[in-house]
C-alpha positions as CSV (number, residue, x, y, z in Angstrom):
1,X,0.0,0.0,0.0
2,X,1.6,3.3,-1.2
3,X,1.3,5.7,1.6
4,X,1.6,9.0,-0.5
5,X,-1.7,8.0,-1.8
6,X,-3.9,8.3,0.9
7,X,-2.5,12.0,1.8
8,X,-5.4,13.7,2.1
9,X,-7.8,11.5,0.7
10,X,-10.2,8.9,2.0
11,X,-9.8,5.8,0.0
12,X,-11.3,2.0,-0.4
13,X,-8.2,0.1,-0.8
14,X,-8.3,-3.7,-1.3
15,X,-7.5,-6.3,1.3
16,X,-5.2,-8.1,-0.3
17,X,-3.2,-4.2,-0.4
18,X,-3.4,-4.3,3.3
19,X,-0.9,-4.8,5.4
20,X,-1.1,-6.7,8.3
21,X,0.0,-3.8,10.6
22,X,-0.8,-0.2,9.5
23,X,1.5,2.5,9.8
24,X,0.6,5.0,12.9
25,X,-0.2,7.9,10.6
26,X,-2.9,5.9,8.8
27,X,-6.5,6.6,10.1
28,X,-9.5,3.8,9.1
29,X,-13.0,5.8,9.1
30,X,-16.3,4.6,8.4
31,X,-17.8,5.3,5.2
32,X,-21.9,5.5,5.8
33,X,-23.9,6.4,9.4
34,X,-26.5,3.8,9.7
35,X,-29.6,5.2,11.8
36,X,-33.0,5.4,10.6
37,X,-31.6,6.0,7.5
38,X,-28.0,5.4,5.8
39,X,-26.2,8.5,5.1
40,X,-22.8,8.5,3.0
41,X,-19.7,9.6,4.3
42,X,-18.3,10.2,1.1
43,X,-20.8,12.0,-0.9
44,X,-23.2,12.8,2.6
45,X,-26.6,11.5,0.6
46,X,-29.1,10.2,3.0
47,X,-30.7,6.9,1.6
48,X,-33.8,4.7,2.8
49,X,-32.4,1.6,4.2
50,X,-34.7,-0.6,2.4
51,X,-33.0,1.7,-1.2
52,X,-29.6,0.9,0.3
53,X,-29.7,-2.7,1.8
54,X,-27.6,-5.7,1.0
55,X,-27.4,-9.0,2.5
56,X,-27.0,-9.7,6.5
57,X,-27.7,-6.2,7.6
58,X,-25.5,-4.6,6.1
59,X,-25.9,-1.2,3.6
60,X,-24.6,0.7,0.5
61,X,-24.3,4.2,-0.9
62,X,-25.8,4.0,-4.0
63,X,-25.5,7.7,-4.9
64,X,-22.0,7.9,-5.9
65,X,-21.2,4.5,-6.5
66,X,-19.5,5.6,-9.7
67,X,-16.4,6.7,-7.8
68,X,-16.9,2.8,-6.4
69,X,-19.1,1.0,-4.3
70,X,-19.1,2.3,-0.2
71,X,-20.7,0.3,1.9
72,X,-20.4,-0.9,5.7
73,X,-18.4,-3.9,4.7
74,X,-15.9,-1.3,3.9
75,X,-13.8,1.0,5.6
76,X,-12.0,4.5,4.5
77,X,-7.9,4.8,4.4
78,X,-7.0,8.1,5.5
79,X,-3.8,10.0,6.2
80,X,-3.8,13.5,7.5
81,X,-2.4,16.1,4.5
82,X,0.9,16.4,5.5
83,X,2.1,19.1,2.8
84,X,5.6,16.4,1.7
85,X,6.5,19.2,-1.1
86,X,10.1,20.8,-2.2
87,X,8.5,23.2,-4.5
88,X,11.3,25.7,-7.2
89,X,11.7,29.1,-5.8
90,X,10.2,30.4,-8.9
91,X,7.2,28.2,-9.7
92,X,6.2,30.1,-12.1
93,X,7.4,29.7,-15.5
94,X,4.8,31.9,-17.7
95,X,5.9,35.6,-18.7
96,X,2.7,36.7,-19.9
97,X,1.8,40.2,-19.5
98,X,-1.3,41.1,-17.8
99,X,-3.4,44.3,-18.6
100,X,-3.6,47.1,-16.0
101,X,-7.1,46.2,-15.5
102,X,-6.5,42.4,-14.9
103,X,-3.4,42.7,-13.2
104,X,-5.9,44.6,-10.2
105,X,-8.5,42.0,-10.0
106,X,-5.4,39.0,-10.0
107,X,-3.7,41.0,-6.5
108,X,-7.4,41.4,-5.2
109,X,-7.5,37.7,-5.6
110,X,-3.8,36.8,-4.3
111,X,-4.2,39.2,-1.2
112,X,-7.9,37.2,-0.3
113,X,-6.3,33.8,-1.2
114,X,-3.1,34.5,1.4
115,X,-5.7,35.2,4.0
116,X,-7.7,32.2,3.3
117,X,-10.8,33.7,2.5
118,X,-13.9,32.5,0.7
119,X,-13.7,34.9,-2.5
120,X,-15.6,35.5,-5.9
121,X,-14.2,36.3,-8.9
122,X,-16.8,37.5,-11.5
123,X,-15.6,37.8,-15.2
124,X,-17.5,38.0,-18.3
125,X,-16.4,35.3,-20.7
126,X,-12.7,35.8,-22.4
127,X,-11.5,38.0,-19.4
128,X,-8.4,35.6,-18.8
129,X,-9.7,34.1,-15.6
130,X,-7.1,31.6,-16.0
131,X,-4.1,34.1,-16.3
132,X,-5.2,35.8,-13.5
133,X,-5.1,33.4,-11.0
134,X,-1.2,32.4,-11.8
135,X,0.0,34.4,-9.1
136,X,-2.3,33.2,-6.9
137,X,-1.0,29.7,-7.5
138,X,2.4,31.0,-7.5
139,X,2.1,32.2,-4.1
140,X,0.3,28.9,-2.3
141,X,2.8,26.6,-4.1
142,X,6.0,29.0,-3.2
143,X,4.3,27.9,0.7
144,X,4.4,24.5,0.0
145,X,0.6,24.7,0.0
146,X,-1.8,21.9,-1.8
147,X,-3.8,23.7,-4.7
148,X,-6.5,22.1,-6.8
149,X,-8.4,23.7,-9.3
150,X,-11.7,21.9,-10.2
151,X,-14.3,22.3,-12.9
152,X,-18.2,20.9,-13.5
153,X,-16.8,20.0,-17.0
154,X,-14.4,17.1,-18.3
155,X,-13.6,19.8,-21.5
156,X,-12.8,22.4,-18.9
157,X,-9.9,20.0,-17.2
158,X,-8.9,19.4,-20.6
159,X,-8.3,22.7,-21.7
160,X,-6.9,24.1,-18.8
161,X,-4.4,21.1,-17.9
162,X,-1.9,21.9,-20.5
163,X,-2.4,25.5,-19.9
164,X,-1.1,24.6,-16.8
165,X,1.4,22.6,-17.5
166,X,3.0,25.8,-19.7
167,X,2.7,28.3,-17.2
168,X,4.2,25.5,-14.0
169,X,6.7,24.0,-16.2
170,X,8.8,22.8,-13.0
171,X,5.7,21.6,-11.1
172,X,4.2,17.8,-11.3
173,X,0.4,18.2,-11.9
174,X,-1.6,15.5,-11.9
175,X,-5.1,15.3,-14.1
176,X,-8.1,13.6,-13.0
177,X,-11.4,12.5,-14.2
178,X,-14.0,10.2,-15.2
179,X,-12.6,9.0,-18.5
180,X,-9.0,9.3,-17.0
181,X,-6.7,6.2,-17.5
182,X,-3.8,7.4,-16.3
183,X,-3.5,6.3,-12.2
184,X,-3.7,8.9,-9.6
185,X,-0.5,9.8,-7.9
186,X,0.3,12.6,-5.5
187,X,1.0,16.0,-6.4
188,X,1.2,19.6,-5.2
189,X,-1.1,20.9,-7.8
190,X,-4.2,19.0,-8.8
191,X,-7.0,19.5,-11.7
192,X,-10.0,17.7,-11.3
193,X,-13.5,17.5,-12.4
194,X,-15.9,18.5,-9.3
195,X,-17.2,14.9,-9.0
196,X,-13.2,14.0,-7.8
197,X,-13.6,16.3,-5.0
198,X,-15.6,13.6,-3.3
199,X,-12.8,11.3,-3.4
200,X,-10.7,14.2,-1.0
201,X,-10.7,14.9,2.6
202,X,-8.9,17.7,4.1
203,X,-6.5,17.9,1.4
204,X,-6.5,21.6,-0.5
205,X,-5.3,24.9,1.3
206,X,-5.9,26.4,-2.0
207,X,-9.6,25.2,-3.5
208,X,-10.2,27.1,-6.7
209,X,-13.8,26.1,-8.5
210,X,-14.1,27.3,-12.5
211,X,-17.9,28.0,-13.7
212,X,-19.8,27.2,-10.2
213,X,-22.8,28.3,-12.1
214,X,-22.6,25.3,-14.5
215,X,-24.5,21.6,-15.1
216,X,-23.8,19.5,-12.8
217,X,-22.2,21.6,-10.0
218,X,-24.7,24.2,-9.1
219,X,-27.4,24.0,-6.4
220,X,-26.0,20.1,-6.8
221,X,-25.6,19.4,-2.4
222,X,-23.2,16.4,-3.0
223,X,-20.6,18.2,-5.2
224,X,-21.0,21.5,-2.5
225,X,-20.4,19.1,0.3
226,X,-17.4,17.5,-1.3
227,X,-16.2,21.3,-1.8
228,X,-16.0,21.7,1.8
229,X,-14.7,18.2,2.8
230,X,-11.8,18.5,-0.2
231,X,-10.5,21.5,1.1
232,X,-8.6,21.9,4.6
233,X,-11.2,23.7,7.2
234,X,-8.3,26.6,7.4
235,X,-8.0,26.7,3.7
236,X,-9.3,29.0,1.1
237,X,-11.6,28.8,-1.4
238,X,-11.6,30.9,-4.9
239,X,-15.2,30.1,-7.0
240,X,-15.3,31.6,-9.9
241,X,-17.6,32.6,-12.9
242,X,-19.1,34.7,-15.7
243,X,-22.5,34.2,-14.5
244,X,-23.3,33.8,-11.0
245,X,-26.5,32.1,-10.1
246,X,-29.1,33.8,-7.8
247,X,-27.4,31.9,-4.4
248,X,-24.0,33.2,-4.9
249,X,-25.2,36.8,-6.2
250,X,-27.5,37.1,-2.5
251,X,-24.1,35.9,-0.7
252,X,-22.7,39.4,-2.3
253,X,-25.4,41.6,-1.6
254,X,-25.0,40.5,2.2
255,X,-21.4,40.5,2.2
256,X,-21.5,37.2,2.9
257,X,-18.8,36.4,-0.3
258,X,-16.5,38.8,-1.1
259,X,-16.3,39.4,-5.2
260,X,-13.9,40.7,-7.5
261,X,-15.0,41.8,-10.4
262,X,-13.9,42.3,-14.1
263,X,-16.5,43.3,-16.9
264,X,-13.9,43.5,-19.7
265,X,-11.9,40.9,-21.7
266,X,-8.7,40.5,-21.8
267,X,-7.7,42.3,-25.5
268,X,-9.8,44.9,-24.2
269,X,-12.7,44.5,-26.5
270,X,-16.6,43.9,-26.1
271,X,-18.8,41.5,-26.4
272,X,-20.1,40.3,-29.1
273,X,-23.9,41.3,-28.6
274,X,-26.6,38.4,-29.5
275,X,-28.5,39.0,-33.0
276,X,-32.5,37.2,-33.0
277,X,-33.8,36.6,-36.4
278,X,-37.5,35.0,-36.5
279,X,-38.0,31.4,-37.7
280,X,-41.1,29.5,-37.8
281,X,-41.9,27.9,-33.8
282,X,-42.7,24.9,-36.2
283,X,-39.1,24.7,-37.7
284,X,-39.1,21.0,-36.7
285,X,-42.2,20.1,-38.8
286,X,-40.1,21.0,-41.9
287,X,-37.0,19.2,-40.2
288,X,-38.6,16.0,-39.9
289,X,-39.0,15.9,-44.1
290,X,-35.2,16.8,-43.7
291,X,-35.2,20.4,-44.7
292,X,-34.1,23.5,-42.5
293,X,-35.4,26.8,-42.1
294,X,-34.0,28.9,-45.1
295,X,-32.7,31.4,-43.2
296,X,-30.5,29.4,-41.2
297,X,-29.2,27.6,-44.8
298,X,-28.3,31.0,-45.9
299,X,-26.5,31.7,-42.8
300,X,-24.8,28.1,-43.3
301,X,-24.4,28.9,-46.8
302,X,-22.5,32.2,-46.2
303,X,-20.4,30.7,-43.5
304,X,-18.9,27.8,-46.1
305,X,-18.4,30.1,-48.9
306,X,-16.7,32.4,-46.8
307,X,-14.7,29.6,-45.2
308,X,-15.6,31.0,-41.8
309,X,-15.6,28.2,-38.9
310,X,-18.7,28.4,-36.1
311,X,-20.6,26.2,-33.5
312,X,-24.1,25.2,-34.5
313,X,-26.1,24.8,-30.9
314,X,-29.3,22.9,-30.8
315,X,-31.5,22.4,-27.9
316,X,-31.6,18.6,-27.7
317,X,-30.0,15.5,-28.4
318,X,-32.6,14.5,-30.8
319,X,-31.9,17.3,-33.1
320,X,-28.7,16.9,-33.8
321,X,-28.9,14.0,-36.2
322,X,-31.8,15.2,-38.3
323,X,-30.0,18.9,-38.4
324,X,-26.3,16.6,-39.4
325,X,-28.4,15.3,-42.1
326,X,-30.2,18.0,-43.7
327,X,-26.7,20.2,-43.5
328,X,-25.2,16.8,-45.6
329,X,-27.8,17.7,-48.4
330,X,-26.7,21.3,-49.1
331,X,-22.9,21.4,-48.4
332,X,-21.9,17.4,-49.1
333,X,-18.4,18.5,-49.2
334,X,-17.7,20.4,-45.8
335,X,-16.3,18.5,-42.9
336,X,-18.2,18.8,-39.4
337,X,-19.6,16.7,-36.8
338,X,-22.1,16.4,-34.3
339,X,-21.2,16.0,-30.2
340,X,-23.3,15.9,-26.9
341,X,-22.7,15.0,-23.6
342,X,-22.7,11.2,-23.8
343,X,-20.8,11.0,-27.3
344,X,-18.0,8.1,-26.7
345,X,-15.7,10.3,-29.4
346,X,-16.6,13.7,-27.8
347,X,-12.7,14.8,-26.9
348,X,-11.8,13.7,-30.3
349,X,-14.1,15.3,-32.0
350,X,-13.3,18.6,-29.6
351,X,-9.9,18.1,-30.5
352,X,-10.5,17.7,-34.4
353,X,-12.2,20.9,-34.0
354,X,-9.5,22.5,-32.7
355,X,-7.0,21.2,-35.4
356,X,-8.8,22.9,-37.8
357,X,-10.2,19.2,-39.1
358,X,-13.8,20.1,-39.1
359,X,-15.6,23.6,-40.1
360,X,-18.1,23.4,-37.8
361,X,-19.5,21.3,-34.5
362,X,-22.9,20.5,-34.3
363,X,-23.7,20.4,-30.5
364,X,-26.1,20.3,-27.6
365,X,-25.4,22.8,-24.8
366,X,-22.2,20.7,-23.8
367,X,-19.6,23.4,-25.2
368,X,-21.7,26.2,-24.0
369,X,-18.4,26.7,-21.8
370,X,-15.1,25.7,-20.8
371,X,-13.5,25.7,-25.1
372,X,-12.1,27.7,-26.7
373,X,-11.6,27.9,-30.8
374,X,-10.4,31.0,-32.1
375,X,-12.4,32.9,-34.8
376,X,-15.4,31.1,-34.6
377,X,-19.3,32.6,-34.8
378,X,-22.2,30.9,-33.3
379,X,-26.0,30.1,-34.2
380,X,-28.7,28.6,-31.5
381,X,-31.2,27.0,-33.5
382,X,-34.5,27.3,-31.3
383,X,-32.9,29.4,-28.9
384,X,-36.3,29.8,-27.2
385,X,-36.6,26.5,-26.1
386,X,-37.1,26.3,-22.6
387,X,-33.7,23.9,-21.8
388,X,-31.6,27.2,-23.0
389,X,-31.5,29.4,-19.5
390,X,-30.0,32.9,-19.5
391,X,-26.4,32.0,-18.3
392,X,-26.5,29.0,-20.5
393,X,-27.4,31.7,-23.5
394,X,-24.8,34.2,-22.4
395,X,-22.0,31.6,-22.3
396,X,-22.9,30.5,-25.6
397,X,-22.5,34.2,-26.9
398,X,-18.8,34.1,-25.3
399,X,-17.8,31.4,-27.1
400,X,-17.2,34.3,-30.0
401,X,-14.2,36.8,-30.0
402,X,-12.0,35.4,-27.6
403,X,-8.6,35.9,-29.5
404,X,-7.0,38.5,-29.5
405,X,-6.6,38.5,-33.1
406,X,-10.0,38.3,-33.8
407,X,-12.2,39.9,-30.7
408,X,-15.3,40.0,-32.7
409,X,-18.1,37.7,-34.5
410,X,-21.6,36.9,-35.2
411,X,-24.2,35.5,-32.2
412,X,-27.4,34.6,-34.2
413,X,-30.1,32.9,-31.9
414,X,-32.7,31.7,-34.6
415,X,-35.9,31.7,-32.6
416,X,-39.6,31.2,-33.0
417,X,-40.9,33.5,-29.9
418,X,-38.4,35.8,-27.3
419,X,-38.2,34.1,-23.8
420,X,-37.3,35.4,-20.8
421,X,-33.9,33.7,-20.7
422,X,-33.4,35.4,-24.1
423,X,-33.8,39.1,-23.3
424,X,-32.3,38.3,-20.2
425,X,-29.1,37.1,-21.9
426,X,-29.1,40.1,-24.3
427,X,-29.9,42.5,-21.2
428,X,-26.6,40.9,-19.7
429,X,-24.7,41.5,-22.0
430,X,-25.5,44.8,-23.2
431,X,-25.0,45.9,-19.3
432,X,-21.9,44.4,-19.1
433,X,-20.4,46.2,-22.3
434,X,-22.0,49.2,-20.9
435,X,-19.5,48.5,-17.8
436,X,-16.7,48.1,-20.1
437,X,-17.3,50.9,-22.6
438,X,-16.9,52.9,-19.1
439,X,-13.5,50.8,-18.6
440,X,-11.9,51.7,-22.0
441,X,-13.3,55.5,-21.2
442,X,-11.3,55.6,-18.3
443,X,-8.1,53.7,-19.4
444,X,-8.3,56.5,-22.6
């Protein structure tokens, strides 16, 4: 049994790993409370007994039973954190210039992170979140501090990983999630999908969450509660986000959370703002005889010719096949591809994207966030169905301008009626490049 793996973790390990005298600094917890109910130690879900039984009296999770089976046959490994690091004196290898403006939110961040604190940083889409918290980083690791930072989304990890990797080129980071084949091993600085959190205890003084407001972390209690177990109780925690949810944006009115906040990207330039053009509210009459609205095939149509590469979004997995094969009729020649959620060649298909193999991606609300492909535009097919929400609508928008080298693009939401969410999205984002307009005023 390899110590170094159970640092500050909670872990099922087999018996046969088990040796027959432990080493002092190894603590065996239970994993579920059994009363009138069984409640999970790892993942805190109460279950009925009669959901969670198993033979001779004895009971399972069966809430998270994806990071393994925990049941009361079993027992937690545990060893206290005990920070084992020898980091460089300069950790940080990325020389990056930050701009005036984001150089004031990242020391608002590092001087909140030194103290601990629970802190928000608020940035609209493209505002180099990531850059910013470098010398955050910089500073825990320098103190031989644990840092993790931990996203909702598997594409998320993926992008920011290697990003990473560039900017701590003489520290080991490890990558972890579901689809992950490579074995866990200990490092100072971890990236994780939320749902890893739960596999933690105690471990983090430095907890940093990307896009709280995102599928499947938000209002989600297990994934909040492994927040709080995965970080030390002294440690601090960074969320952060471009569209805070109701919960963390009351925290902030009672100074509950303290926020940071930046409503200008990076290169300095707005937001693309969202264009609506009317469709039929029965555009999937005609889809089902395999043809598509004709404004959106002129949009398509201009898009080839002009050689210009976008994301298609469509509200659900059901559309995307019928959409895939109506696009085949009209441009037979142009490469793209269609992705959701539980797509077995998503990554690779995220990845051809970004190799410049395909023109386009056909997708469900599974890139709203977290990638990133230069010079792109975007269309929402029936952007007024009711599975599109406001933030979900404003992150799509961001997915345009984000380079430097080309800040702007087209947003067309194809729509049969306005929503609520839309206007609320479009509202957002106006006010936010109202906020920024004020920014580049000022900087002038």
């Amino acid at each position: 049994m390899e110590i170094s793996l159970l640092y500050g973790r909670r872990e099922l390990v087999p018996k046969v790993d088990i040796p027959t005298k432990l080493p002092d600094t190894v603590q065996v917890l239970p994993t579920l409370a059994v009363t009138t109910s069984v409640r999970c130690l790892r993942c805190n879900a109460m279950t009925a007994r009669d959901d969670g039984g198993l033979p001779h009296g004895q009971y399972y999770c069966p809430q998270c039973i994806n990071l393994g089976r925990v049941s009361t046959l079993d027992s937690f490994y545990h060893v206290p954190e005990p920070n084992q690091f020898s980091p460089p004196s300069e950790p940080l290898t990325w020389r990056g210039q930050l701009s005036p403006l984001q150089s004031r939110v990242a020391e608002e961040v590092r001087k909140a992170m030194a103290n601990h604190q629970r802190h928000l940083l608020w940035a609209v889409t493209g505002a180099g979140k990531t850059e910013m918290m470098f010398s955050t980083i910089e500073q825990a690791l320098k103190k031989r501090e644990r840092v993790c930072i931990a996203s909702p989304r598997v594409d998320v990890c993926l992008e920011l990983f290697p990003r990473l990797q560039r900017a701590f080129q003489k520290t080991p980071i490890v990558l972890l999630h579901g689809q992950q084949e490579q074995p866990y091993r200990y490092c100072q600085l971890t990236v994780c999908t939320t749902h890893q959190l739960l596999r933690f205890y105690h471990a983090f003084d430095l907890l940093i969450v990307d896009e709280v407001d995102s599928f499947p972390y938000a209002a989600n209690q297990q994934l909040l509660f492994a927040t709080n177990q995965a970080k030390k109780p002294t440690g601090g925690l960074l969320l952060m986000t471009a569209t805070p949810g109701k919960t963390l944006l009351r925290e902030v009115r009672r100074r509950q959370l303290i926020v940071s906040y930046l409503p200008l990207r990076y290169h300095g330039h707005l937001l693309p703002e969202i264009k609506r053009i009317k469709i039929s509210s029965k555009w999937r009459c005609r889809l089902a005889h395999g043809r598509l609205p004709l404004t959106v095939i002129h949009w398509v149509h201009r898009h080839v010719q002009t050689k210009k590469r976008f994301l298609m979004f469509v509200p659900h997995v059901a559309d995307l096949t019928p959409v895939a094969n109506a696009l085949k009729k009209i441009i037979p020649q142009t490469a793209f591809a269609t992705v959701y959620a539980a797509d077995d060649e998503r990554l690779t298909k995220v990845q051809k994207m970004r190799e410049g193999q395909y023109q386009f991606l056909i997708t469900t609300t599974i890139l709203e966030r977290g990638v990133t492909f230069p010079a792109i535009d975007v269309c929402v097919i029936g952007a007024d169905d009711e599975v599109f929400s406001s933030s979900a609508l404003v992150q799509i928008a961001g997915r345009v301008g984000r380079s430097a080298d080309c800040p702007n693009g087209q947003v067309t939401f194809f729509i049969g009626d306005n929503t609520l969410a839309i206007s609320s999205a479009v509202r957002q984002i106006k006010y936010l490049n109202r906020l920024g307009r004020k920014l580049q005023c000022r900087d002038v």
